[in-house]
Steps between C-alpha positions, in 0.01 A plus 500: 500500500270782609666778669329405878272244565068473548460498874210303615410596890329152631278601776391129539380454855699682695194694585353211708109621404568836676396740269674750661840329497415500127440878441782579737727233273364684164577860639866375636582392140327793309805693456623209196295624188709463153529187389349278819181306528330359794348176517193348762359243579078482518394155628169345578565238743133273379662553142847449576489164714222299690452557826673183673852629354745575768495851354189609432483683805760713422331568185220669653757719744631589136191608343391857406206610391438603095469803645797561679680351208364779304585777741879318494547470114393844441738636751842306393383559143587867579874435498519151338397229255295266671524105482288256606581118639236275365420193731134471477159643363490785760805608322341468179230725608733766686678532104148473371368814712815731476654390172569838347733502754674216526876468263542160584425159643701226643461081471677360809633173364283346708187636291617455155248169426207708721251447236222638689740831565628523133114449352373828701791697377454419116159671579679838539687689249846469632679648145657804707629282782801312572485168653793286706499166529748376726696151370600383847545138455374506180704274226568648205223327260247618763621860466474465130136399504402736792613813305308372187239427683405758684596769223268374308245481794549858620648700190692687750710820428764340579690143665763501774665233636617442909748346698494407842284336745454592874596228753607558895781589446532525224877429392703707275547149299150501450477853340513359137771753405643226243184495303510835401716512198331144352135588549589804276696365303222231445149692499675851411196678806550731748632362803379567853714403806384448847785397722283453853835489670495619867385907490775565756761323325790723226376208299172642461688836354713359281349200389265650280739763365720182369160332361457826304900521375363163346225636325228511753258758349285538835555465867255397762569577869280435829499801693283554844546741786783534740333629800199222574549136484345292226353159484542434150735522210769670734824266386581661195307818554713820509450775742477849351848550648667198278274547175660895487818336545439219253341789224802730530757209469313436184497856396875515554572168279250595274725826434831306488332298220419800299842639616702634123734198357729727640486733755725803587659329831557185283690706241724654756542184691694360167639833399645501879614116488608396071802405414630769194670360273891652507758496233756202530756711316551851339298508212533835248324671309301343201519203657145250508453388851444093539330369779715239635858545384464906586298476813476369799263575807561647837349717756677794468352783637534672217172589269515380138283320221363134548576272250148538364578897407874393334318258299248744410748821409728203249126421316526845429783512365737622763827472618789636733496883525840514682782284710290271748755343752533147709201495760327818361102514467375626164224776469354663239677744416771249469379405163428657160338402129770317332613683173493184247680518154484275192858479397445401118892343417583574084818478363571505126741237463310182471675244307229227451246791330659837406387819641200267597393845726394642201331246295153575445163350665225640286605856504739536778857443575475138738660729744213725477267281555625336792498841645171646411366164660705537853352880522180375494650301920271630742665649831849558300724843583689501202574285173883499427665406192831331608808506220850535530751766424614342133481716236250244282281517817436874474262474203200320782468858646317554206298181564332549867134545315360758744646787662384355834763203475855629628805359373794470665917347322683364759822234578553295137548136629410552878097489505473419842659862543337642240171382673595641826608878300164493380288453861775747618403762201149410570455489874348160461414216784379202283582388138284336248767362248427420179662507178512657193397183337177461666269670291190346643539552886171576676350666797294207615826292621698822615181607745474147592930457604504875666154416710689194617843628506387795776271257679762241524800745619709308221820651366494329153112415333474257196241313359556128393411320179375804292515483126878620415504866443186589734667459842620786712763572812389678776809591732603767806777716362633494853517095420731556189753729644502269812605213219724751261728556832573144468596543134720773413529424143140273434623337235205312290316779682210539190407140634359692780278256612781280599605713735173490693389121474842350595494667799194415716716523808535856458193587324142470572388355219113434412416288217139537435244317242348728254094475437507198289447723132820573505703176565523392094776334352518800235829684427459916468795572550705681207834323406449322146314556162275285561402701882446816258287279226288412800470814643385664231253267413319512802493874478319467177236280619433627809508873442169497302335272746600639881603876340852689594508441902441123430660316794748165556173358579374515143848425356474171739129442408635569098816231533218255683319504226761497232709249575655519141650840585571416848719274320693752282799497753370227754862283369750791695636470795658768728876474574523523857210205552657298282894559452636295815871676466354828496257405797846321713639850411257706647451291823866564522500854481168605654494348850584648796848339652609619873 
C-alpha cells in the first residue's frame, strides 16, 4: 500500500459553461499540489451527440472554446497533473493541441468500444501518459479484452483501472467497494475509485479512505464551489469546505498507517496494564526459574521482568542470584551466570575391571582421557575430579591430566554427599555428571542438554537413547540437596540417577532427544576387556584419519562403518538395565516416601 493515496480533483460540470465559475473553481483548489491531479471535461456537443438528443442542449451550455481550454490547462498545470475525460473528437483534439501537457486520460465506461474516439488517439503518441478506463458494468471477460485491447492500441505509459459509476443518488451499495480487492487480485493494475456518493454526506469522507485501506491506489472526488449554485454535477461534488476536511482526514489515516509497529504510548499502555509474572513460592538462589510451576501472573503494582526477559536471562545461562519469596517480582539484578561444573566420579575399586581408571587409551590413562575431552565443554566454570577419601583412591590426584582440572576426596560410600561437598568447594549451580568411565563424552550433546536445560527451567537434564557411555546429566545443585534432605544416609547413592528419575513429583525432569548421530546402539562405556579392546581400536583407526581432537562424531561415523568392531563388546549388558533384583532394590531405596 502506498503511504497516501493519488487524488484526482473531478471538475466535471460543476462549472455549468461559466468560465468564470471554472477559474474561480481552479483557484479555490490551487492550494492541493503534491501528489493531486485534476481532471476536465472538453465536449463538442455536434461530436458528442446529434442534435435531437434530450441533451444536446446542455452540451452547447458546456462548451468552451480551444482557446479557453488552453488558457485553463496551462493555469491548473501550474500546481497539478492534468487529466483529460475523453467522450468525443473535440476531446481528441483538446489532447492533440496541448499534449505536452497532459499526464493522463480517462475512458468513461461508457466510451470504451468508441471506435471513432480510440482511432484519433492511436494517432498521438500517448507513451508518457496514463490512461483510465473505468469497468462500470463491465464483466470480467470484457475487462480482460478492453485492457488488451486498448494497450496495444495506445501503448500508453501506463493502465489503471476504476470503480464506480455516478447515478442520482447514487447509493453507498452502489460504490463498488467489494470489487476492489478481486479486480487486483485479478488484473494486478492500479485501481481508481470514484464513490459519487452525496458531497455533503461523512460517506463521501470516509468512503474513499476505506476504498484506499483496500488497496485503492487513486481517489477521484467531484468538487465545485460553495458560495453559487450549480446546475450540474453538484450531488457528489464537494465544497472546498468538505474536500479540506476529507484531505486532512486522509492525511491523519494516512499517518496512523505509517504509524511504528509500535509506538511509545502503545508501549506504556502495556507496560502500565501486563500482568508480571510473580513467584508462586520462595525460590533460592541457583535455582532455574520454570514458567508455569514457578510463576504465576498478577497485577501487582510492583515493576519486574515479563516472562519474555526470564526466558531470555535462563538462554543465557542464568539463574537465582539470591532468596526470591512467595508473590515477589524478579528483576535483573535478581539473577546471575550460573557457575557450571563437570563432576568427573573415579574411584579405584572396580571389581568387574581393576584399576580400570588407569588403563590406557592410546597413550593416556582412560581417566585421562575422559578428562582432557570434558575440558574441551564450552561455557564450563570448573572440571572436578570426584574420588573418595580411601587410601587406594589417593594415587588419581596424580591422574587429573591438566592442571586446570581440580580434584576434590570426599565421603567413601555416600556420593550423593560427596557430590554436594564438591558444588559446596566449588561454588557451583549446575552439574554435568559423568563418570570416570566415559572416556568418549563430547561437547556436542553437553551444549545441546545445558541450551535446553536453562531454556526449559528443568532441575534434572538427560538425553534419551544415546549410545551407552555418551550420555550426560545435567542437574541444579540446589535440586540434589533438596533430594539428599530426604536421605540422610543415600544408600545406593553412586546410582545417582535413581535418585532423580524416580522422583518426577519432586523433580523437574526433562528428557530430551539427542540430534539423531548420536542415538546408536554402541556401548563406550568402560567396564569389561572387551570395552578396552574396543576402545583402543577405534583410537588407532581414527587418530590418523580425524587427528588428536577427533570427536564422538567420528568415533560414531568409525563404529557405523565398522560394524565388526562395533561388535567387539556389542554381547554386554549393563547391570542395572538388566539385573531385575538390583533394579527392585534401587526403586526401593531411591524414591521419595512422605
Amino acid at each position: 500500500m502506498k503511504e497516501k493515496p493519488y487524488i484526482l480533483i473531478e471538475l466535471a460540470n460543476t462549472h455549468g459553461g461559466d468560465f468564470t465559475y471554472l477559474t474561480e473553481l481552479i483557484r479555490q483548489y490551487s492550494a492541493y499540489r503534491e501528489n493531486f491531479g485534476i481532471k476536465f471535461q472538453p465536449l463538442s456537443p455536434d461530436t458528442l451527440a446529434t442534435p435531437d438528443f434530450e441533451w444536446y442542449s446542455v452540451y452547447q451550455t458546456l462548451y468552451f472554446t480551444p482557446e479557453q481550454w488552453r488558457e485553463t490547462l496551462l493555469e491548473s498545470s501550474k500546481t497539478k497533473d492534468i487529466w483529460i475525460d475523453i467522450f468525443d473528437l473535440y476531446g481528441v483534439k483538446i489532447i492533440a493541441d496541448n499534449l505536452t501537457l497532459i499526464h493522463g486520460v480517462k475512458f468513461q465506461s461508457s466510451v470504451l468500444y468508441n471506435e471513432e474516439v480510440i482511432s484519433a488517439l492511436s494517432s498521438l503518441n500517448l507513451s508518457n501518459c496514463r490512461i483510465i478506463l473505468n469497468i462500470a458494468a463491465q464483466e470480467m471477460d470484457v475487462i480482460k479484452q478492453r485492457i488488451e485491447y486498448i494497450s496495444q492500441k495506445l501503448n500508453p505509459k501506463e493502465l489503471l483501472l476504476e470503480i464506480g459509476f455516478q447515478a442520482y443518488p447514487t447509493e453507498l451499495s452502489d460504490s463498488g467497494l467489494s470489487k476492489i480487492k478481486h479486480i487486483k487480485e485479478t488484473f494486478w493494475l492500479p485501481i481508481v475509485f470514484a464513490d459519487h456518493i452525496d458531497g455533503k454526506s461523512m460517506d463521501s469522507i470516509y468512503l474513499p479512505i476505506m476504498a484506499w485501506l483496500q488497496g485503492a491506489d487513486v481517489i477521484e472526488k467531484h468538487v465545485m464551489l460553495s458560495d453559487r449554485e450549480t446546475k450540474y454535477d453538484h450531488f457528489s461534488s464537494q465544497t472546498p469546505e468538505t474536500f479540506n476536511t476529507f484531505t486532512a482526514t486522509l492525511s491523519a489515516y494516512s499517518a496512523a498507517m505509517r504509524a511504528d509497529f509500535i509506538n511509545p504510548r502503545e508501549r506504556d499502555y502495556l507496560k502500565k496494564t501486563v500482568m508480571i509474572p510473580v513467584l508462586r513460592r520462595t525460590m533460592y538462589a541457583g535455582e532455574c526459574i520454570h514458567s508455569t510451576q514457578d510463576l504465576f501472573f498478577r497485577r501487582s503494582g510492583k515493576e519486574g521482568l515479563t516472562l519474555d526477559e526470564i526466558k531470555a536471562l535462563q538462554a543465557q545461562g542464568m539463574v537465582l542470584s539470591k532468596q526470591k519469596d512467595l508473590n515477589d517480582t524478579l528483576r535483573a539484578e535478581d539473577f546471575k551466570p550460573a557457575k557450571v561444573g563437570v563432576i568427573v566420579a573415579c574411584r579405584m575399586k572396580s571389581s568387574r575391571l581393576k584399576e580400570k581408571a588407569l588403563l590406557p587409551i592410546g597413550d593416556l590413562p582412560s581417566v585421562e582421557f575422559c578428562l582432557r575431552n570434558a575440558l574441551k565443554f564450552k561455557g564450563i566454570h570448573k572440571v572436578i575430579l570426584a574420588s573418595s577419601t580411601e587410601e587406594q583412591d589417593q594415587i588419581l590426584a596424580k591422574h587429573t591430566f591438566d592442571s586446570k582440572v581440580g580434584f576434590y576426596q570426599g565421603h567413601p560410600e555416600d556420593v550423593m554427599q560427596r557430590y554436594i561437598d564438591v558444588c559446596e568447594a566449588y561454588d557451583l549451580d549446575v552439574v554435568v555428571r559423568i563418570t570416570a568411565d566415559m572416556p568418549f563424552v563430547d561437547d556436542e550433546i553437553c551444549s545441546f542438554l545445558l541450551d535446553a536445560h536453562f531454556k526449559s527451567g528443568a532441575e534434572y537434564t538427560v538425553g534419551t537413547d544415546a549410545a551407552v557411555g555418551v550420555n550426560l546429566e545435567i542437574f541444579n545443585v540446589a535440586c540434589l540437596k533438596r533430594i539428599k534432605a530426604y536421605f540422610p544416609n543415600a544408600e545406593y547413592s553412586e546410582y545417582m540417577t535413581w535418585y532423580f528419575q524416580n522422583n518426577p513429583d519432586h523433580v523437574r525432569i526433562q528428557k530430551i532427544d539427542l540430534p539423531a548421530i548420536f542415538v546408536r546402539p554402541y556401548r563406550l562405556t568402560l567396564d569389561y576387556e572387551e570395552d578396552l579392546a574396543l576402545f583402543n581400536e577405534i583410537h588407532e583407526e581414527v587418530l590418523p584419519l580425524a587427528g588428536s581432537e577427533y570427536t564422538l562424531r567420528d568415533v560414531i561415523t568409525f563404529l557405523d562403518h565398522h560394524p565388526e568392531i562395533a561388535a567387539i563388546n556389542s554381547h554386554l549388558t549393563l547391570k542395572y538395565k538388566t539385573d531385575q533384583a538390583l533394579i527392585d532394590l534401587l526403586n526401593t531405596h531411591t524414591r521419595i516416601k512422605l
